[in-house]
mmCIF file of the N, C-alpha and C atoms, coordinates in Angstrom:
data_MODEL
# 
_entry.id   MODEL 
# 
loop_
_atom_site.group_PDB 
_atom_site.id 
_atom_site.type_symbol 
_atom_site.label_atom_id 
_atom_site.label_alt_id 
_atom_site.label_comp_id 
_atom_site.label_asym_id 
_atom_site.label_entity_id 
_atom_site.label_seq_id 
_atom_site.pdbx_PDB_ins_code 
_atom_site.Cartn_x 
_atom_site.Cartn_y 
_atom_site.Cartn_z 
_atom_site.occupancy 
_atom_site.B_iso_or_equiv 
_atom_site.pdbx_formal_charge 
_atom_site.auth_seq_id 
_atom_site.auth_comp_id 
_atom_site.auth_asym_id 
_atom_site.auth_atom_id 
_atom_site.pdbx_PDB_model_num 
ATOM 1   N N  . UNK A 1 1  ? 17.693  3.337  1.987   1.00 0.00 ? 1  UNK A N  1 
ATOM 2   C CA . UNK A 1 1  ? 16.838  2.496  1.161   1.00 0.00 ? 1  UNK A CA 1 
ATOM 3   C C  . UNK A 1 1  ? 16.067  1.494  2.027   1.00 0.00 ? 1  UNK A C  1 
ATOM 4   N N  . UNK A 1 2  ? 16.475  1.053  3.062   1.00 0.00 ? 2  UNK A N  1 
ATOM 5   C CA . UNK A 1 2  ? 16.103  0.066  4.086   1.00 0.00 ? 2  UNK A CA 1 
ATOM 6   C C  . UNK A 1 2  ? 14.392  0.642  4.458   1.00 0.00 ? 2  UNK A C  1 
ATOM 7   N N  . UNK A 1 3  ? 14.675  2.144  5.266   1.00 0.00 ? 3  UNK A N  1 
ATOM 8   C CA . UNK A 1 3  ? 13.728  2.559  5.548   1.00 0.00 ? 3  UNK A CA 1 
ATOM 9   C C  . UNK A 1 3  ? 12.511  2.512  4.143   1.00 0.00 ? 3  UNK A C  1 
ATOM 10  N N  . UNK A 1 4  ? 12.440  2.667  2.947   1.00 0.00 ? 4  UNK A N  1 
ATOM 11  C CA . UNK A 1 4  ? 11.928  2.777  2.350   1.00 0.00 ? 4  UNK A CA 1 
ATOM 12  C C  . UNK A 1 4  ? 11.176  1.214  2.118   1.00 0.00 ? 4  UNK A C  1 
ATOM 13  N N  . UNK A 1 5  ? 11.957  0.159  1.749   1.00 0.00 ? 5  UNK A N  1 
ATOM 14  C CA . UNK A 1 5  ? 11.515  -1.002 1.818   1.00 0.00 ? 5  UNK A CA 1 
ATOM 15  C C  . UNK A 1 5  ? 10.591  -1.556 3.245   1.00 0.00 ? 5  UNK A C  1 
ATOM 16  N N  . UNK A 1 6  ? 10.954  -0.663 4.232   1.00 0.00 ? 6  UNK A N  1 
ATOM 17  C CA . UNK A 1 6  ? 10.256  -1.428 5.383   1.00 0.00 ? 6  UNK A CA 1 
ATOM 18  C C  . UNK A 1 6  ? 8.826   -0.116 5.242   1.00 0.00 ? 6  UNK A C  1 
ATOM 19  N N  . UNK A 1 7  ? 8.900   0.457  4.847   1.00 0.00 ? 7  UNK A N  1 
ATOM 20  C CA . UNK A 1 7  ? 7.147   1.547  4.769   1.00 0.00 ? 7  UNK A CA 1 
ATOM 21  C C  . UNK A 1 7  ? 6.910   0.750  3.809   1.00 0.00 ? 7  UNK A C  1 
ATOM 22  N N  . UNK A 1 8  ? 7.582   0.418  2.077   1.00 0.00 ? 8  UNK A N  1 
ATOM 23  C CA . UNK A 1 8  ? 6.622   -0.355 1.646   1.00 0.00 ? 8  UNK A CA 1 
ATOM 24  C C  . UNK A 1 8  ? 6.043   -1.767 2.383   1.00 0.00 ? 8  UNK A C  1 
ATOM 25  N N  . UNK A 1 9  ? 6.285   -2.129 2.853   1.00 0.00 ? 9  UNK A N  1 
ATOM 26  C CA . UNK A 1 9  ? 6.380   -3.617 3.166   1.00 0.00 ? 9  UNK A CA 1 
ATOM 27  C C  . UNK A 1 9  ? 5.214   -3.069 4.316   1.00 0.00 ? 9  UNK A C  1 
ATOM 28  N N  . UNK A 1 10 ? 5.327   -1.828 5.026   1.00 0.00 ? 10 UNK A N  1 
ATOM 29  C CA . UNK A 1 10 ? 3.920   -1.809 6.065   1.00 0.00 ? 10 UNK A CA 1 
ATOM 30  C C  . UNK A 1 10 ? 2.580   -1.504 5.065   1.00 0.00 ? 10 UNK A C  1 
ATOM 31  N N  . UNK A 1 11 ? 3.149   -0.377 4.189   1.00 0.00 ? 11 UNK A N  1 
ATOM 32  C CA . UNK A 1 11 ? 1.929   -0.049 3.535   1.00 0.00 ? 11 UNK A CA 1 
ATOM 33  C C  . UNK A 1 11 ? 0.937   -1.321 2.491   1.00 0.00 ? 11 UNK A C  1 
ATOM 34  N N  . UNK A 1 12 ? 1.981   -2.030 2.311   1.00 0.00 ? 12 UNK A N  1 
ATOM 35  C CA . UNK A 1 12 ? 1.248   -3.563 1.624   1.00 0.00 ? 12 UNK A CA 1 
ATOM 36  C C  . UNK A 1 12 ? 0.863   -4.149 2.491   1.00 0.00 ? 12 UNK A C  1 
ATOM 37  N N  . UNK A 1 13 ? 1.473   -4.445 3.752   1.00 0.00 ? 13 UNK A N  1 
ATOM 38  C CA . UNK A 1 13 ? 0.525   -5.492 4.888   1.00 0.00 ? 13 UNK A CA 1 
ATOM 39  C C  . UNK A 1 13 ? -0.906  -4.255 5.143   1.00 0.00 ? 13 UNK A C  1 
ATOM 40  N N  . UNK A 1 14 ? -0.950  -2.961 5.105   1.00 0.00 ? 14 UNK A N  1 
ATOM 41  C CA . UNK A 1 14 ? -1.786  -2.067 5.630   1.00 0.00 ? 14 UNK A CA 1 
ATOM 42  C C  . UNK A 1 14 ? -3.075  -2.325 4.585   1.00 0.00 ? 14 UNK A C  1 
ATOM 43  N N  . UNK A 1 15 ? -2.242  -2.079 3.321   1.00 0.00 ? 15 UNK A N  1 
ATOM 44  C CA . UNK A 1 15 ? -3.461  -2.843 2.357   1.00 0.00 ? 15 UNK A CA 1 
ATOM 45  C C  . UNK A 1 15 ? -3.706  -3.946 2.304   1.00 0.00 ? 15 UNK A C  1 
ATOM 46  N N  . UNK A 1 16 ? -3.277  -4.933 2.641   1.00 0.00 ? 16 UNK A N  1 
ATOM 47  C CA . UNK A 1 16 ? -4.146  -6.067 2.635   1.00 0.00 ? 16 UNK A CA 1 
ATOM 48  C C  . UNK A 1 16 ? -5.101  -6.552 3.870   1.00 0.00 ? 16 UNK A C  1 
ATOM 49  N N  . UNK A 1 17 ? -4.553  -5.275 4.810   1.00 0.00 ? 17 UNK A N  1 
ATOM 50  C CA . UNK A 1 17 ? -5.672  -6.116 6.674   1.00 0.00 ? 17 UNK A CA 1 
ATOM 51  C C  . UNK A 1 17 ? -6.790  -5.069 5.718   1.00 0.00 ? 17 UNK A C  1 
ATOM 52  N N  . UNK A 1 18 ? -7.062  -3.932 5.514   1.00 0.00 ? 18 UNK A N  1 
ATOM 53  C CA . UNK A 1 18 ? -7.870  -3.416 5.035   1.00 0.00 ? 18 UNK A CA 1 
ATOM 54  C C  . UNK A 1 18 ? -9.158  -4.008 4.445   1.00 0.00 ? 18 UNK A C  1 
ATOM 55  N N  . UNK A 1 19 ? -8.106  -4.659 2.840   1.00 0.00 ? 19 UNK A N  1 
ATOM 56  C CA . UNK A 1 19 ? -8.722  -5.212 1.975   1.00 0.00 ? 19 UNK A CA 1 
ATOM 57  C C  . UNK A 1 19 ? -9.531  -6.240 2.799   1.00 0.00 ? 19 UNK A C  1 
ATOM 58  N N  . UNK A 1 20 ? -8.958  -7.305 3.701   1.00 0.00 ? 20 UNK A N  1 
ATOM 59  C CA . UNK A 1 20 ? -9.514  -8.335 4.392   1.00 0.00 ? 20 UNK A CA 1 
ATOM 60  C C  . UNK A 1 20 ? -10.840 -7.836 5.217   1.00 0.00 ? 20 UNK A C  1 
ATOM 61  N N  . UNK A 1 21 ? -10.869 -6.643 5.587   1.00 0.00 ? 21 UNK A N  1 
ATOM 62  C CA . UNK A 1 21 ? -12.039 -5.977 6.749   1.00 0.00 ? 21 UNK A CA 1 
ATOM 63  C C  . UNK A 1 21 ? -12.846 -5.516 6.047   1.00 0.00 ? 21 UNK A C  1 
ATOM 64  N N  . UNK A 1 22 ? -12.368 -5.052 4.975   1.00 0.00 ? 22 UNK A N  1 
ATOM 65  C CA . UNK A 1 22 ? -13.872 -5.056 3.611   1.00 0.00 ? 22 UNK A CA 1 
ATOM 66  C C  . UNK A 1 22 ? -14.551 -6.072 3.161   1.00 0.00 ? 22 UNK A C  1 
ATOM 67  N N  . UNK A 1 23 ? -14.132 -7.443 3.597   1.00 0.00 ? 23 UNK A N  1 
ATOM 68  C CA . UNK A 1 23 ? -14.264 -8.498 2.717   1.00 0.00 ? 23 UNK A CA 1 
ATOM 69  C C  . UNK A 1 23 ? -15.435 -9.108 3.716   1.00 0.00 ? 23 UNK A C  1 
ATOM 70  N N  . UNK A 1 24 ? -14.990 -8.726 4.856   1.00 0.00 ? 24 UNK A N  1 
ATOM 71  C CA . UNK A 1 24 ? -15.489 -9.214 5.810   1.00 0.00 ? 24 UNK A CA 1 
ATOM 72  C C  . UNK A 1 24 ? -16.853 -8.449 6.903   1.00 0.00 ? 24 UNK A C  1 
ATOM 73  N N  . UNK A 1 25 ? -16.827 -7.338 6.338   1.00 0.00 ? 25 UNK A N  1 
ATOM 74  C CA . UNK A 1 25 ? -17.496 -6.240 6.954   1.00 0.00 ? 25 UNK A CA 1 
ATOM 75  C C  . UNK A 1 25 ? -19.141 -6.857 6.181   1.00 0.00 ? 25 UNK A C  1 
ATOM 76  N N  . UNK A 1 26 ? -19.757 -6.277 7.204   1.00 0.00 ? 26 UNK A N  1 
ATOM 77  C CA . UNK A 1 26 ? -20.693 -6.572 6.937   1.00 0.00 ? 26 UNK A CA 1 
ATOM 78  C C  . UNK A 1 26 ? -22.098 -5.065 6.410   1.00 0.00 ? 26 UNK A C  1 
ATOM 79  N N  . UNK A 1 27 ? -21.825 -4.170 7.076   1.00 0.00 ? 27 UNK A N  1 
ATOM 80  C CA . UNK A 1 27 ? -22.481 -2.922 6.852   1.00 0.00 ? 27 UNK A CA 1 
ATOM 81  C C  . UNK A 1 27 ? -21.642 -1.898 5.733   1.00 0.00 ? 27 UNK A C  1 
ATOM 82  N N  . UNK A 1 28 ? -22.358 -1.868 4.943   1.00 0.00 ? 28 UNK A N  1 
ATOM 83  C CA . UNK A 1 28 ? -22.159 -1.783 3.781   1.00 0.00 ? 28 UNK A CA 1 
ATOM 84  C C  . UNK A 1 28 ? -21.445 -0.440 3.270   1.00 0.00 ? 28 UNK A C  1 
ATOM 85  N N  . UNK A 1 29 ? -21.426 0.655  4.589   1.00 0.00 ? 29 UNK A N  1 
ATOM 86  C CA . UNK A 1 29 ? -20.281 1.960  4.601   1.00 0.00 ? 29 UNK A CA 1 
ATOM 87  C C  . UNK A 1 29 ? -19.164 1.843  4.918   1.00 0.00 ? 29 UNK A C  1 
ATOM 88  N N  . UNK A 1 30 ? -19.008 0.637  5.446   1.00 0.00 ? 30 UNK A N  1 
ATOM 89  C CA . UNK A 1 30 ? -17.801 0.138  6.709   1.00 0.00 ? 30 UNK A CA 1 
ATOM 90  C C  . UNK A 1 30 ? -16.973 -0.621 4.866   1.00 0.00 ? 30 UNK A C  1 
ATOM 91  N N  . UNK A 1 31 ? -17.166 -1.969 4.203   1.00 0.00 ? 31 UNK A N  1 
ATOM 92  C CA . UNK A 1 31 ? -16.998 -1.862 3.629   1.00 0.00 ? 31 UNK A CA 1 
ATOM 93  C C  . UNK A 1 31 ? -16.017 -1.080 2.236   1.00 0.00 ? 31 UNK A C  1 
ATOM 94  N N  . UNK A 1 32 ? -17.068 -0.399 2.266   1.00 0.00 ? 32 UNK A N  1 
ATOM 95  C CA . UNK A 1 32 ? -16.627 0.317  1.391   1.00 0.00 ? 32 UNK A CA 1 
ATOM 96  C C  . UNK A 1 32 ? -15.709 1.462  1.664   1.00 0.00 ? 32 UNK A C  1 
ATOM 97  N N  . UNK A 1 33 ? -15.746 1.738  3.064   1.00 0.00 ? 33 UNK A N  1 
ATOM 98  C CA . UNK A 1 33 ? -14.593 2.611  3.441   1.00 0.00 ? 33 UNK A CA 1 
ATOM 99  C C  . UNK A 1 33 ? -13.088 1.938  3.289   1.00 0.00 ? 33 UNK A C  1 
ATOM 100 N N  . UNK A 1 34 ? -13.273 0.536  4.047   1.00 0.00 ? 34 UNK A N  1 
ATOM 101 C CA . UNK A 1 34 ? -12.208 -0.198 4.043   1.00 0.00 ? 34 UNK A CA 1 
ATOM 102 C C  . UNK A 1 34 ? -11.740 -0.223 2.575   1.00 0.00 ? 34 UNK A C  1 
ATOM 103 N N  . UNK A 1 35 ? -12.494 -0.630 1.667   1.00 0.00 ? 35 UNK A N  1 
ATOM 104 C CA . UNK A 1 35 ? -12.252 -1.194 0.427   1.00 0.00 ? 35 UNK A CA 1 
ATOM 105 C C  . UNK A 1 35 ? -11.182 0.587  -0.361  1.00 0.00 ? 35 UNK A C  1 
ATOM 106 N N  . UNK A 1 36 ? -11.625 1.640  -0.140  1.00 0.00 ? 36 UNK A N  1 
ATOM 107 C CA . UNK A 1 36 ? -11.376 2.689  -0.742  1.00 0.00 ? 36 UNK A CA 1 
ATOM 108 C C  . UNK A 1 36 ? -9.992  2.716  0.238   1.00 0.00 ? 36 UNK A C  1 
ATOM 109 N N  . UNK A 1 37 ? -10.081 2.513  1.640   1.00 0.00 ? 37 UNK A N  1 
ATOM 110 C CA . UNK A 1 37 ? -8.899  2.689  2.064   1.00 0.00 ? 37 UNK A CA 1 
ATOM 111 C C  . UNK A 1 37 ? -7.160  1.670  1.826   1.00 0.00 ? 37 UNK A C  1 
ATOM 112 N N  . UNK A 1 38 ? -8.073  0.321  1.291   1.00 0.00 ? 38 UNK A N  1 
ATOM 113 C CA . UNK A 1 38 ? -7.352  -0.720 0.562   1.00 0.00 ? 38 UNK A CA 1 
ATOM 114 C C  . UNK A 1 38 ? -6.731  0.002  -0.763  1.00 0.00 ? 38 UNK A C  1 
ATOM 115 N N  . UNK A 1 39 ? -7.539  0.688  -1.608  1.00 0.00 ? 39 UNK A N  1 
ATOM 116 C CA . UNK A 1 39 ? -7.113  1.027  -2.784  1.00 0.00 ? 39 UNK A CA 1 
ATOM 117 C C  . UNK A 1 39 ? -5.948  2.408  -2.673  1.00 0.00 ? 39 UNK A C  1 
ATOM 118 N N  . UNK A 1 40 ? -6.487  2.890  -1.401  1.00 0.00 ? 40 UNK A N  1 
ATOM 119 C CA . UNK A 1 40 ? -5.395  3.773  -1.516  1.00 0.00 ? 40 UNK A CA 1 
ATOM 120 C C  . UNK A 1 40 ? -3.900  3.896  -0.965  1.00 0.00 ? 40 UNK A C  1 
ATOM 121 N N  . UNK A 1 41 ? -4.014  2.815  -0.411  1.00 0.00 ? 41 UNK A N  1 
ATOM 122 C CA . UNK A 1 41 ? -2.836  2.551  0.189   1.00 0.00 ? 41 UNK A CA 1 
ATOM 123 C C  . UNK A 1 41 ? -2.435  1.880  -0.170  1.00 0.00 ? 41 UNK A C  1 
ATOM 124 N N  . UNK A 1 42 ? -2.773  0.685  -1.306  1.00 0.00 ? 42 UNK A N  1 
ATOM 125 C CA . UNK A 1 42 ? -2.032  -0.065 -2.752  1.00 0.00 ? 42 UNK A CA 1 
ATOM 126 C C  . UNK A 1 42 ? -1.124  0.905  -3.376  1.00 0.00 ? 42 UNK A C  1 
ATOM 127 N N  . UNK A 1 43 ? -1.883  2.570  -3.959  1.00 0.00 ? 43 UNK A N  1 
ATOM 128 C CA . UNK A 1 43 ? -1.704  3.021  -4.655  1.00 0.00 ? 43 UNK A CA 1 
ATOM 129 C C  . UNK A 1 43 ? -0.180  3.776  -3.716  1.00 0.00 ? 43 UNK A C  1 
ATOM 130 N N  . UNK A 1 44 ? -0.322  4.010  -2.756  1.00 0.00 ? 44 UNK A N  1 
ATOM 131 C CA . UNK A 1 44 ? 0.717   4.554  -2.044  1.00 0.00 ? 44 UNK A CA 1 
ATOM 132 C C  . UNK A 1 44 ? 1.736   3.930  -2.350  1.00 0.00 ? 44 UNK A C  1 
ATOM 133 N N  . UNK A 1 45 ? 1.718   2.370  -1.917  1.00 0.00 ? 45 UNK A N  1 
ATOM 134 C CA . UNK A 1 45 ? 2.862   1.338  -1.993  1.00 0.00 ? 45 UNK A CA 1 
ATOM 135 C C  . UNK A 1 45 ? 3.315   1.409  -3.159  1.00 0.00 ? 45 UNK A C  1 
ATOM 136 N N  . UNK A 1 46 ? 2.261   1.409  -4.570  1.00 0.00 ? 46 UNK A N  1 
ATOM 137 C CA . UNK A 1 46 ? 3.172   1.422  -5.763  1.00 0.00 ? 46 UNK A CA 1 
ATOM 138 C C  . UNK A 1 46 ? 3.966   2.906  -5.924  1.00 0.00 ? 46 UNK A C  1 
ATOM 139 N N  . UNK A 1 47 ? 3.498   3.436  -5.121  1.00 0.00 ? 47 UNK A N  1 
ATOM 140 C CA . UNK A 1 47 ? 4.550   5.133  -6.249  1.00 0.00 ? 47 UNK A CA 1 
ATOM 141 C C  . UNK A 1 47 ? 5.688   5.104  -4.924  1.00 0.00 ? 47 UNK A C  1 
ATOM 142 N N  . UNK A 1 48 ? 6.029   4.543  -3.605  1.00 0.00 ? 48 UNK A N  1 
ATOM 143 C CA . UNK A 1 48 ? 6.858   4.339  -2.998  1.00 0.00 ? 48 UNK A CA 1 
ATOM 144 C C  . UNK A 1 48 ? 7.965   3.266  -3.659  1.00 0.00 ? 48 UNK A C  1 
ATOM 145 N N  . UNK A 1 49 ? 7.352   2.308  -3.962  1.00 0.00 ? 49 UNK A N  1 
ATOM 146 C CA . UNK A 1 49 ? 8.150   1.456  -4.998  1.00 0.00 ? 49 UNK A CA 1 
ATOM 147 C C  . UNK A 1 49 ? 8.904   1.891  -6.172  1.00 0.00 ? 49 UNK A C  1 
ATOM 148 N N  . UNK A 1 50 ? 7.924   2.576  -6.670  1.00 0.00 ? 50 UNK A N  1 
ATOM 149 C CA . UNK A 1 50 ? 8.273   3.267  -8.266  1.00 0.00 ? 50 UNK A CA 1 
ATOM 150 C C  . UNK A 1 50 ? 9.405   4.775  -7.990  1.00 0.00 ? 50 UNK A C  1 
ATOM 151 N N  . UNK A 1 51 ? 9.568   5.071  -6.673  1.00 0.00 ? 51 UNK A N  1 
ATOM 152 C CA . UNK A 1 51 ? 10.704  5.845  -6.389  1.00 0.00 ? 51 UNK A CA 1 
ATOM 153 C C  . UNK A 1 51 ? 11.376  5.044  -6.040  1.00 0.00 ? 51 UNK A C  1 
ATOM 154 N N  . UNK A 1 52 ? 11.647  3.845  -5.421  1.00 0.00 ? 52 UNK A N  1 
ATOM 155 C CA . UNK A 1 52 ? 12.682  2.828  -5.029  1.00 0.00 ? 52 UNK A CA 1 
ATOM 156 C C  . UNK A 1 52 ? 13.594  2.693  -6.275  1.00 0.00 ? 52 UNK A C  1 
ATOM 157 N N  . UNK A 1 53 ? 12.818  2.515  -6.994  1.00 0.00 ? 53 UNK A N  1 
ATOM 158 C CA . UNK A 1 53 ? 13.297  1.533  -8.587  1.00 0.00 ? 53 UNK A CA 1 
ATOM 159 C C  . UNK A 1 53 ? 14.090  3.069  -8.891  1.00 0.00 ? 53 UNK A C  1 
ATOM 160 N N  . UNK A 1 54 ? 13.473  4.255  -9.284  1.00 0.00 ? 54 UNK A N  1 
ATOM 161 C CA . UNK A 1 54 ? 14.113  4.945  -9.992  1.00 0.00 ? 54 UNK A CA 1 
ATOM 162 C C  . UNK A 1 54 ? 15.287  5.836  -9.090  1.00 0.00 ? 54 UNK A C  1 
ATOM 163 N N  . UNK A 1 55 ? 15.476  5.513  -7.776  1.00 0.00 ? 55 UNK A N  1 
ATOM 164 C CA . UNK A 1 55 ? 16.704  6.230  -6.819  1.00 0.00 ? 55 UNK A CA 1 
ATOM 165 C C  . UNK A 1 55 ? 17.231  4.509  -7.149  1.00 0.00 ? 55 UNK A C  1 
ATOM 166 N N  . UNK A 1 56 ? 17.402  3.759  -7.188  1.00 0.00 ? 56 UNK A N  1 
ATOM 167 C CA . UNK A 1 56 ? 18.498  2.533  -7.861  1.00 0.00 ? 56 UNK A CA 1 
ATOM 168 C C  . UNK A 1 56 ? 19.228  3.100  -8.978  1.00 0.00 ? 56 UNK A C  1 
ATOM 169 N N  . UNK A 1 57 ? 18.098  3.083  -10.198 1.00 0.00 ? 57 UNK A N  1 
ATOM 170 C CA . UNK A 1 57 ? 18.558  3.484  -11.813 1.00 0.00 ? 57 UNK A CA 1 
ATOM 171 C C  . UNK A 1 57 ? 19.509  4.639  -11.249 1.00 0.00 ? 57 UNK A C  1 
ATOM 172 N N  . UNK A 1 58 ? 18.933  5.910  -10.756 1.00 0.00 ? 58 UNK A N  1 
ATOM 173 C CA . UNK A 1 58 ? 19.647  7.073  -10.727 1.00 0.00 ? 58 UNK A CA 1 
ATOM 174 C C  . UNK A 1 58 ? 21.291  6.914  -10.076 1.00 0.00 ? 58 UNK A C  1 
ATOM 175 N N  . UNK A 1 59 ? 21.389  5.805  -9.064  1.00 0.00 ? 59 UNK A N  1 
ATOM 176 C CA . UNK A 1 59 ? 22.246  5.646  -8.511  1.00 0.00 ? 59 UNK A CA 1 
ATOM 177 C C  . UNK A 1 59 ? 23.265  4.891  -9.061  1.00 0.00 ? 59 UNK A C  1 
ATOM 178 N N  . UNK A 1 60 ? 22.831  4.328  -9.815  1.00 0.00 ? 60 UNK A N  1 
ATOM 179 C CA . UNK A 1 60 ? 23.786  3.487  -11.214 1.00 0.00 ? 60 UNK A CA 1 
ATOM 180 C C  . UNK A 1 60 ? 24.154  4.162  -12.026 1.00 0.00 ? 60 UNK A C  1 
ATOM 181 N N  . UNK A 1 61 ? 23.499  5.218  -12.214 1.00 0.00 ? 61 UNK A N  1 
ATOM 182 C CA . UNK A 1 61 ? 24.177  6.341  -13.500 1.00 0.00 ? 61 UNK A CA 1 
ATOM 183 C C  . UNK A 1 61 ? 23.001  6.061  -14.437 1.00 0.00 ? 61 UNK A C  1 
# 
């Protein structure tokens, strides 16, 4: 479970330097690459999470 908490925990810092280099980018493909690459690696972190939660439940019975 450790390992799992420490990928989420990269993939949320991964989305947020992202998010920050979109914010900050100035050419407007760069941007938006960042920004799409922010969103997808949010989306990673939540369904890594959302197996965290449900290997707990499962493990409780």
């Amino acid at each position: 479970m450790k390992d799992y908490q420490r990928q989420l925990e990269k993939l949320r810092a991964d989305a947020a330097e992202c998010r920050l280099i979109s914010d900050l980018a100035t050419d407007p493909a760069k941007r938006d690459l960042f920004d799409r690459l922010a969103l997808r690696l949010s989306t990673l972190a939540d369904q890594v999470e959302l197996a965290m939660i449900d290997a707990v439940k499962s493990a409780r019975g």
